[in-house]
Phi, psi and omega in degrees: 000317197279320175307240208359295237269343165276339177301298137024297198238154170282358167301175152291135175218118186226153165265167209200117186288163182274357181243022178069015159321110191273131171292297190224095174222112174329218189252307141306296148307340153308317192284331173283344146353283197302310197302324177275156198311332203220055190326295210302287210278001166295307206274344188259322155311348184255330183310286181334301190291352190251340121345309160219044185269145201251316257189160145330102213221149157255149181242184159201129131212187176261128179223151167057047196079325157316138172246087167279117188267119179263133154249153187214153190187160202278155197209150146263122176255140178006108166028020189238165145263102174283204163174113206279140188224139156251118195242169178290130153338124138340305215283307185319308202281308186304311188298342196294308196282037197234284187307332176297318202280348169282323161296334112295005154265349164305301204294297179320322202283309233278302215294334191277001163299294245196006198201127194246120178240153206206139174222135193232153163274178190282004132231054122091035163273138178292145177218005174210145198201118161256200188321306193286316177322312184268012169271321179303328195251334157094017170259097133009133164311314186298313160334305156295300179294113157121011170272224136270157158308304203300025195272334185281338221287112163305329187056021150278326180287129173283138182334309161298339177301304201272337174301320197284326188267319153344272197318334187286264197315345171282336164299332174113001201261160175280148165219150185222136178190156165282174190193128165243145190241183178254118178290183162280009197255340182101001168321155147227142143188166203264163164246131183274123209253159141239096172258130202248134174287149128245146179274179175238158166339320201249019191045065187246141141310084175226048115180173186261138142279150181215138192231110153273157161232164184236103224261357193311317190309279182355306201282317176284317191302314169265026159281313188289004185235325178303308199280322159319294183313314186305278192331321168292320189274003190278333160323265160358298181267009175265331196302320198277339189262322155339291172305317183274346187327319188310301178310342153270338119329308170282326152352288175279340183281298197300311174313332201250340179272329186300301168347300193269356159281291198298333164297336188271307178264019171282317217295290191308260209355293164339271186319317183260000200117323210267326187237144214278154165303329084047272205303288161346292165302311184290096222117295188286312168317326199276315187280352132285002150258355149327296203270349179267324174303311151332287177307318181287348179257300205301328189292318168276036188241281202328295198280339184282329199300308181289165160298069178260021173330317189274356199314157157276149172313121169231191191269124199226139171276109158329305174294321186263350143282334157294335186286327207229039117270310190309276160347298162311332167277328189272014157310287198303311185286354177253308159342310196263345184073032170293120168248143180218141182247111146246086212227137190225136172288306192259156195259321202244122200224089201282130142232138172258111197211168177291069171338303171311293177304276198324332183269336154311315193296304167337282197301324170274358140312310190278335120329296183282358167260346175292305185287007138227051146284333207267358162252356179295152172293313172241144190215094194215106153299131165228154203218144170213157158214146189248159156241111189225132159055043156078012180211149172265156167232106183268095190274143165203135208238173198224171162263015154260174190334164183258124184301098199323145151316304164326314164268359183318282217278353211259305211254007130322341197260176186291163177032038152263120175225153176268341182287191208266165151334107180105333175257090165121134134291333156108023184221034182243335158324308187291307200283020170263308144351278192300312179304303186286355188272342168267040136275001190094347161241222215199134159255120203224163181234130187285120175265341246233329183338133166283323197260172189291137156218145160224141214251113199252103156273095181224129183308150168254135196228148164272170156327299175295334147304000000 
């Protein structure tokens, strides 16, 4: 009866023995049988499935590329226990692999638009290339296939560079890094790289995918804000050596006249007679400390003056440098009648950092608490330095009020200033921000403070790091 009554019917229909024997199969199901490519591994996936199914079940498996859905349910066939599995239309099945293979020439259509991809075997011979890859790089498919990568090498990268992501990916590991190449024309440009390993059986590499996109704008654009920035702060620091200049003319000016008195009574002394060794010593001690103090504003004239944006980071002593801004400076803090306490425990205090840039940041922290301070009653600035937790912390805190949370975020940002119409660009704050932070740290303002402080937060690194 149920064979009659599936012969019948126009679905696909089969029966299935409980040891996954096919039983029974209509008419319809012969012909979807037949249709699929790899019969054989169809029938042993639904035999398997049918081996340990209890209960009503929908299934998907794949035939022809497809995730074709199957119903199966337990049936009695002559007196056995079975299982009627209902499969799709042939028509059903052909639209399913219709809509796929389009649906991946979409995909296909879509990754070669936006996305440059490349397959290398496990030594790193090209053995795939799409589209956007041989537009970018200005290479034939024919071209490519079967070279190295190193047909791209820019030779910007150093040799540990292209070793260190080798060792990620022979592992088995994912590696993501930018990477700038060489077109065939001699161009450059760069890509933000993903490369994914596949194992083999013994979880071995045997090949790579590599998924690029192409960041080149991006890169320049923030080469061209990097060089802005340099520029701005260079700016900055010209505006501020301007400002001190007067002051540091007389600095130097007052030291260079006392000098030129005392040389002047050696001189007569000399000439008549009258001067004692006594007069002499005491005379050459005053004019070296003249003349080192004179050297300590110029050297700290000198080193704020130049462009050391591109300097490499060096070992540069912390303590003689907070002395020779402080030094730098100290027309303007006597002037406003400013006292600054700095007392350091240690002469030498090692930091690796850009010597130029810290004494910008310095000096305008330190400028800018002489100037809002300088109407106040105690008018006292303090610098402290820490070492807490692998980083130093250069504090430097003023007497005045402590800075609300509402302006914190405020007085950071470019061209917000507090001074008066004509005082300050209104960028030193920010580009001191920007300066410690490419160093690896954080310029923070102690809110908790009762008085203004800010906290020049920089990792402590050795030379060889």
């Amino acid at each position: 009866m149920i064979e009659e009554i599936l012969r019948m019917s126009s679905e696909p229909m089969m029966i299935l023995g409980r040891n996954g024997d096919v039983c029974f199969l209509n008419a319809a199901a012969e012909k979807w049988a037949n249709s699929d490519k790899d019969e054989s591994s169809l029938r042993t996936a639904l035999q398997n499935y049918a081996l340990h199914a209890t209960k009503d079940k929908v299934i998907k498996v794949n035939i022809s590329d497809a995730s074709v859905t199957c119903a199966i349910l337990p049936v009695d066939y002559r007196g056995e226990p079975c299982f009627l599995l209902k499969a799709p239309k042939v028509e059903e099945l052909e639209a399913k692999n219709e809509t796929f293979k389009q649906a991946l020439l979409d995909f296909t259509y879509a990754m070669n638009q936006s996305v440059i991809v490349g397959i290398t075997d496990s030594k790193g011979t090209i053995t795939f290339v799409n589209e956007l890859f041989c537009s970018i790089s200005g290479y034939s498919q024919e071209e490519l296939l079967g070279q190295n990568h190193r047909v791209l090498n820019s030779k910007y990268h150093q040799k540990q560079f292209f070793d260190e992501m080798w060792s990620t990916i022979s592992c088995g590991k994912v590696w993501r890094g930018n990477i700038r190449n060489r077109t065939k024309s001699g161009q450059h440009y760069w890509v933000a790289t993903t490369i994914v390993p596949t194992l083999d059986s013994r979880g071995c590499p045997e090949r790579y995918v590599s998924i690029r996109y192409d960041i080149t704008e991006s890169v320049l654009a923030e080469g061209a804000l990097h060089q802005e920035r340099a520029r701005l702060a260079y700016m900055e620091r010209m505006v501020s050596l301007g400002e001190l200049a007067a002051g540091i003319a007389h600095e130097i000016g007052n030291p260079l006249a006392s000098i030129h008195s005392w040389l002047e009574v050696i001189t007569s002394g000399l000439k008549d007679g009258t001067l004692e060794q006594i007069d002499i010593v005491s005379t050459a001690e005053s004019v070296k400390k003249k003349s080192e103090r004179m050297a300590k504003i110029l050297r700290s004239m000198l080193t704020f003056a130049r462009d050391g944006s591109r300097d490499p980071c060096s070992m540069v002593n912390i303590t003689q440098l907070v002395e020779d801004v402080i030094e730098y400076i100290s027309y303007t803090l006597k002037k406003n009648n400013v006292t600054v306490r700095f007392e350091q425990a240690h002469q030498f205090l090692p930091c690796y950092c850009r010597e130029t840039e810290i004494s910008q940041v310095l000096v305008n922290l330190l400028v800018n608490a002489c100037d809002a301070v300088c109407k106040l009653d105690e008018r006292w600035i303090e610098i402290k330095i820490e070492v807490l937790d692998s980083q130093f912390v250069i504090s430097v805190t003023d007497s005045g009020k402590s800075i609300s949370p509402e302006m914190v975020n405020q007085i950071m940002q470019p061209f917000f200033t507090t001074k008066g119409p004509g005082k300050g660009t209104g960028l030193g704050l920010n580009i001191s921000q920007s300066i410690v932070a490419g160093h690896g740290g954080r310029l923070e303002v102690d809110i908790t403070s009762p008085h203004t402080k800010f906290d020049i937060v920089l990792p402590l690194k050795r030379e060889e790091d």
